[in-house]
N, C-alpha and C positions, 0 to 999 in steps of 0.2 A: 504494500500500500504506500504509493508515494502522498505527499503532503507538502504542496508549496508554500513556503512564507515570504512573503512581504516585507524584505529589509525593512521598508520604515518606518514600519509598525512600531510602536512600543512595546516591550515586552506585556505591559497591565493588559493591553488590548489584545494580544498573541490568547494570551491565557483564557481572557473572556470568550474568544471567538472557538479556544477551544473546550471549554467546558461547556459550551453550547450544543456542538454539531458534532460529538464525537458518537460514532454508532458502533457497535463491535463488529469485527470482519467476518464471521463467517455468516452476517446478515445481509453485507452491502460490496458489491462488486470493489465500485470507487468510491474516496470519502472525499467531498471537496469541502473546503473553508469558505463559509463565505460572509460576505461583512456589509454592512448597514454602508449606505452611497446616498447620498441626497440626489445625486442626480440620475440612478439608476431606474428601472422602468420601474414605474409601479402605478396602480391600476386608477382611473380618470373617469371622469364621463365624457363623453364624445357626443358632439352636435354632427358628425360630417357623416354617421349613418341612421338611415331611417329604417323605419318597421313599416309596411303599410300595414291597415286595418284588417284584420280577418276576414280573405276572399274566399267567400261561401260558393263552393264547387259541388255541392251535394243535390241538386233540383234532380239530377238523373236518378236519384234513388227513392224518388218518390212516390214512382206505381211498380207494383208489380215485383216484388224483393218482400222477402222473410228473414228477418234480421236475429242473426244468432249470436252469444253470447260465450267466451271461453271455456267455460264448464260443459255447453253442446258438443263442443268439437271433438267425434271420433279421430283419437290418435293414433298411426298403425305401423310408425315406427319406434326401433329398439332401442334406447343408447345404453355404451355400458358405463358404470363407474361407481363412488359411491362416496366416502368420506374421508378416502386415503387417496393417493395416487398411483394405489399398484397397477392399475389399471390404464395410466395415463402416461406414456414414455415419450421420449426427447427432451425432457426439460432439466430448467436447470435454475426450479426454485430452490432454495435451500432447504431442507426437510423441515426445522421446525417453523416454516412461514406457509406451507402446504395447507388446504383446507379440506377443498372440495376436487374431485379431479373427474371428466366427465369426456366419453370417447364417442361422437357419432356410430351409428350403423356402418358397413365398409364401404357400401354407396356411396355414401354421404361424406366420409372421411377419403374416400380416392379420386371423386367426380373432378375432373378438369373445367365443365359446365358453370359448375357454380361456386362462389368464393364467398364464404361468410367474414363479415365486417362491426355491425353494430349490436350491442347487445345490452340488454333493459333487461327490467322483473317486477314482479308485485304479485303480490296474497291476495284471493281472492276466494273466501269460503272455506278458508282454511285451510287451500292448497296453494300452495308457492312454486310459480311460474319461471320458467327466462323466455325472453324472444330474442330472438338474432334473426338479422338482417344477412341477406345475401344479392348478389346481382348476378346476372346470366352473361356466361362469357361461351368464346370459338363460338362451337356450333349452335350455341342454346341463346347467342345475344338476345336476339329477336322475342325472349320472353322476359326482359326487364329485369324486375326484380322481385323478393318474395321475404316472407318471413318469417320464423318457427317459434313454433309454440312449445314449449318443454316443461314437463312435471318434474321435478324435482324435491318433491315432499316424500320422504322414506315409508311414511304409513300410505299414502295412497295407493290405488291399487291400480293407479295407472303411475306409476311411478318408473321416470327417466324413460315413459313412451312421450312421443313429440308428433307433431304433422307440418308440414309445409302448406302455408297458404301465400297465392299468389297475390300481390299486389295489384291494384290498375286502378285507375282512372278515367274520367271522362272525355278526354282530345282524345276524337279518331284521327289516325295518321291517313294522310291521303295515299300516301303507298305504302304496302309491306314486301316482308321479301321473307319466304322460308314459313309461311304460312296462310292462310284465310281471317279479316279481321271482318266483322261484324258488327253491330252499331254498339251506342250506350257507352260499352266499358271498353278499353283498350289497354296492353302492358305499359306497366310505367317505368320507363327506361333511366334508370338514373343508378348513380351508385351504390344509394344507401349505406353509407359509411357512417353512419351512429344511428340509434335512435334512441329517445328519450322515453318514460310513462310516467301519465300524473293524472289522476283522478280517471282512467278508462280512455283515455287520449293516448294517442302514440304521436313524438312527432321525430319526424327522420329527417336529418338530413339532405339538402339536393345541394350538389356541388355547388353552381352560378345562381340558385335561385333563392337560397333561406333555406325556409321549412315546411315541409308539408304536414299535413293532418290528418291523423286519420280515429273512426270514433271502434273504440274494440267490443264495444255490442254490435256493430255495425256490419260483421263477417256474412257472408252469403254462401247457402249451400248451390253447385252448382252441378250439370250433365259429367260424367264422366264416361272412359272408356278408352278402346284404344281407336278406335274414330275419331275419338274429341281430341287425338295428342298436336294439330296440326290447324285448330279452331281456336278462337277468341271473339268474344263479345257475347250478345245476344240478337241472336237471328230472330228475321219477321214473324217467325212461328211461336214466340215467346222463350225459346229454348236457350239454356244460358250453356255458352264454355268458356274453358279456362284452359287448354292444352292439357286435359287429362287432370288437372289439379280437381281435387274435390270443392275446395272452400275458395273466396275470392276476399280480401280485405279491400275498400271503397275508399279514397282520397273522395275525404270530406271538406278541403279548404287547404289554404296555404297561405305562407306569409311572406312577403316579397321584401329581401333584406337590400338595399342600396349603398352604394355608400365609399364601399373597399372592404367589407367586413367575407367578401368570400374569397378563396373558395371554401364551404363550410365542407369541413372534411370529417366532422364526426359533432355528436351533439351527445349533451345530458344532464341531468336535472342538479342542482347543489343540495346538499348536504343539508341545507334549511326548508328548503321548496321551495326560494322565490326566486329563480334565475334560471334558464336556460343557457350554459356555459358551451360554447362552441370554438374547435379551431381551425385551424388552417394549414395545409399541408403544404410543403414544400422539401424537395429531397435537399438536403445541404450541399452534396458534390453539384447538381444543377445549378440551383438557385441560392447558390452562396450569398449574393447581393442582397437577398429579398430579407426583410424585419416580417418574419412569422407572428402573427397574434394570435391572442384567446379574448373571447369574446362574451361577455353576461349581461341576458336580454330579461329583462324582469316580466315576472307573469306574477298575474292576480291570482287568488282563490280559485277562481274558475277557470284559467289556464289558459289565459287570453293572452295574448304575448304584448307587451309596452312598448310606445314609442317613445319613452322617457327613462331616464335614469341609468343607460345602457352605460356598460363601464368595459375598457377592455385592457389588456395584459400583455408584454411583451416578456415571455420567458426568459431566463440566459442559460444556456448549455454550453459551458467549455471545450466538451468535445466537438467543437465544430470550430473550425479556423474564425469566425466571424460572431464567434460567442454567443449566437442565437439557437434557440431548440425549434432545431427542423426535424422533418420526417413525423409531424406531430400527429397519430393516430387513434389516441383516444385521452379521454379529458374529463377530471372530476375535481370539483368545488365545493373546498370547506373553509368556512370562513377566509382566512387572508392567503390561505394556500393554497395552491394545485397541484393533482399528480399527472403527469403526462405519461403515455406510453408512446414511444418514440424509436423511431427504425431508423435504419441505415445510417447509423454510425461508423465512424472511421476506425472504429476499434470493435476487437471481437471479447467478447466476454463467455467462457465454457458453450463455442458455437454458436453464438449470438450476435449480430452486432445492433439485437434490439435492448433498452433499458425501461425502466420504470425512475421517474424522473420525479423529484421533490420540490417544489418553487415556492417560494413564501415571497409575495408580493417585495419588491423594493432592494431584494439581494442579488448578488452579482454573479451566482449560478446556483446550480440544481444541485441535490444530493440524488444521484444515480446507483437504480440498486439491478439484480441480475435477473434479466426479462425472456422470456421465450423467442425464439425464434420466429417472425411472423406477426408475432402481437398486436390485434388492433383495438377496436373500444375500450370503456372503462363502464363497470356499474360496480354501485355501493350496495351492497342488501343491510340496510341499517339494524337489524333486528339480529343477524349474526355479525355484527363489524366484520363481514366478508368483500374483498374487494374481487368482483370478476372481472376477466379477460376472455378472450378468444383468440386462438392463432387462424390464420390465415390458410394458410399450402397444403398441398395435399401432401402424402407419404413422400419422404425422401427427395423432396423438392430443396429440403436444406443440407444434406449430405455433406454436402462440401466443406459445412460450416461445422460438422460433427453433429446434426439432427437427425435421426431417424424417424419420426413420428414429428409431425408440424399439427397437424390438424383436429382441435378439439376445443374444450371450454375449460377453464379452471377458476379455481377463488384461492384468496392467499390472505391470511389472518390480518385485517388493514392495520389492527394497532402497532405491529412490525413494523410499519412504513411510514407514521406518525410523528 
């Protein structure tokens, strides 16, 4: 563990900065010092981005839809895992920071098709959920993106069965390619690289646009089969598809963010519930030049998102030649601090050159701890202090890095990280 000092510090100061930030090592990859700057970033309100008003895109769901609720949805796939991580390989949390560790079906952990990104949770009836976000890539682009539903409650008796429901929207595309589209609903093509939940609302991520909306009693059962894998929308006959998907989730509204505050590369709620925290991705070897932000959009009791009071953050990350935290892939807010999870770092940590990253408003870097290979989102489950993740790649896509398994979910004890 190196540790750089600041010849001109005063020794009283050396001492303060270090009985503050010292963490023992076989918790934290790197330990950085870092020290109070009056001129270093720290978090503002900004007039130069707006929010519009909540654009009500839901009239198409007006006739003719039976609105189902999470507790309806037959789930009819496996995952495996449980409270350990025997189950869960390539990583390289340190055991006693390990929580929960959770493995797709082999589908699902090998498909090249689809890549999961964002991932949320919440209790409902006394069974406790995750959704994850994924987008459709090669051969599958043409169907958007989607997003799963996972039990994770030990006593239920659907316990770590999950289903995939498709995403869409209302803009029919005037041409398709690799399929038949039909009226009404159409795939919604976007990344979904976060999504947040607060009170039965989802809101995800869109790269150049904000945030979409979506209402999660709002799910619709639709036609299945192996006809339907090559159909979208709903045809003149009444008949609903979804490329074979059983369930369709409805973009109910969206929020059109202006300003410079995108591209929103992941999104999720704070720690309090009054803020939508979002950031911005940019690869550091690219876009060395670029000042990466994080961004907090305050929302009302009812989830309305504000044109007022928006505040945002410019991290610092050492390891990047231009001391800004790029590669920022997922994001969570507690009071003055953030945790970033953050990729494509110039340095490799046991296979990794992704971290889990520390920032307390106003200081002049991060304290970096040792992240999965892949790593995107963040969610809090406040009721176990679990902080979740999700890796990205499918098998052996990080080999090189010493990964043999990329592709799964896990939680890591947050007071660890604290």
């Amino acid at each position: 563990m190196k540790i750089k000092l600041i010849v001109s510090l005063t020794i009283g100061i050396l001492l303060q900065s270090c009985s503050e930030h010292v963490v023992e090592s076989n918790n934290i990859q790197e330990q950085n010092l870092t020290f109070s700057n009056n001129e270093a970033a720290k978090s503002v309100a900004t007039t130069a981005i707006t929010v519009s008003g909540f654009i009500d895109t839901s009239t198409y769901l007006n006739n003719g839809f039976a609105f189902l609720n999470p507790s309806e949805i037959n789930k009819n796939r496996q995952a495996i895992g449980g409270s350990s991580y025997t189950e869960v390989y390539g990583f390289n949390v340190p055991e006693e920071n390990r929580a929960r560790g959770i493995r797709w079906n082999s589908d699902d952990e090998t498909t090249n098709l689809w890549k999961p990104q964002g991932i949320a949770g919440f209790t409902k009836n006394g069974i406790r959920y995750l959704l994850v976000t994924w987008y459709a890539t090669n051969d599958a682009d043409y169907k958007g993106s989607r997003i799963t539903l996972i039990d994770i409650s030990p006593s239920s008796t659907t316990y770590l069965m999950y289903r995939h429901i498709l995403l869409v929207q209302p803009t029919i595309p005037t041409t398709v390619t690799g399929y038949t589209q039909y009226n009404t609903f159409a795939p919604l093509n976007i990344h979904a690289g976060g999504v947040a939940y607060f009170n039965d609302k989802l809101y995800v991520a869109s790269t150049n646009l904000g945030i979409r909306v979506f209402d999660l009693n709002k799910i619709i059962e639709v036609t299945t089969g192996e006809e339907t894998t090559s159909l979208c929308g709903k045809h003149s006959n009444g008949t609903l598809y979804a490329f074979n998907y059983r369930y369709i989730l409805p973009q109910t509204g969206y929020y059109d963010i202006n300003g410079g505050a995108n591209p929103f590369s992941t999104i999720q709620v704070n720690a309090e519930g009054t803020e939508l925290w979002t950031a911005q991705y940019h690869a550091g070897s690219v876009d060395a030049s670029i000042v990466p932000k994080i961004y907090g959009f305050p929302i009302n009791s009812s989830g309305t998102v504000l044109n007022s009071g928006i505040q945002y953050v410019i991290p610092k990350n050492s390891l990047f030649a231009d001391n800004h935290a790029h590669g920022m892939q997922g994001v969570f807010r507690k009071g003055t601090t953030t945790w970033l999870s953050c990729t494509g770092s110039p340095s490799n940590s046991y296979g990794s050159n992704a971290r889990l990253a520390r920032y307390k408003d106003g200081d002049t870097d991060t304290v970096r701890y040792r992240w999965p290979y892949g790593a995107e989102a963040l969610y809090y489950e406040a009721q176990y202090d679990y902080l979740w993740s999700l890796t990205e790649h499918e098998p052996n896509s990080g080999a090189s890095n010493g990964s043999q398994v990329n592709r799964c979910i896990f939680a890591v004890k947050f007071a660890n990280y604290e």
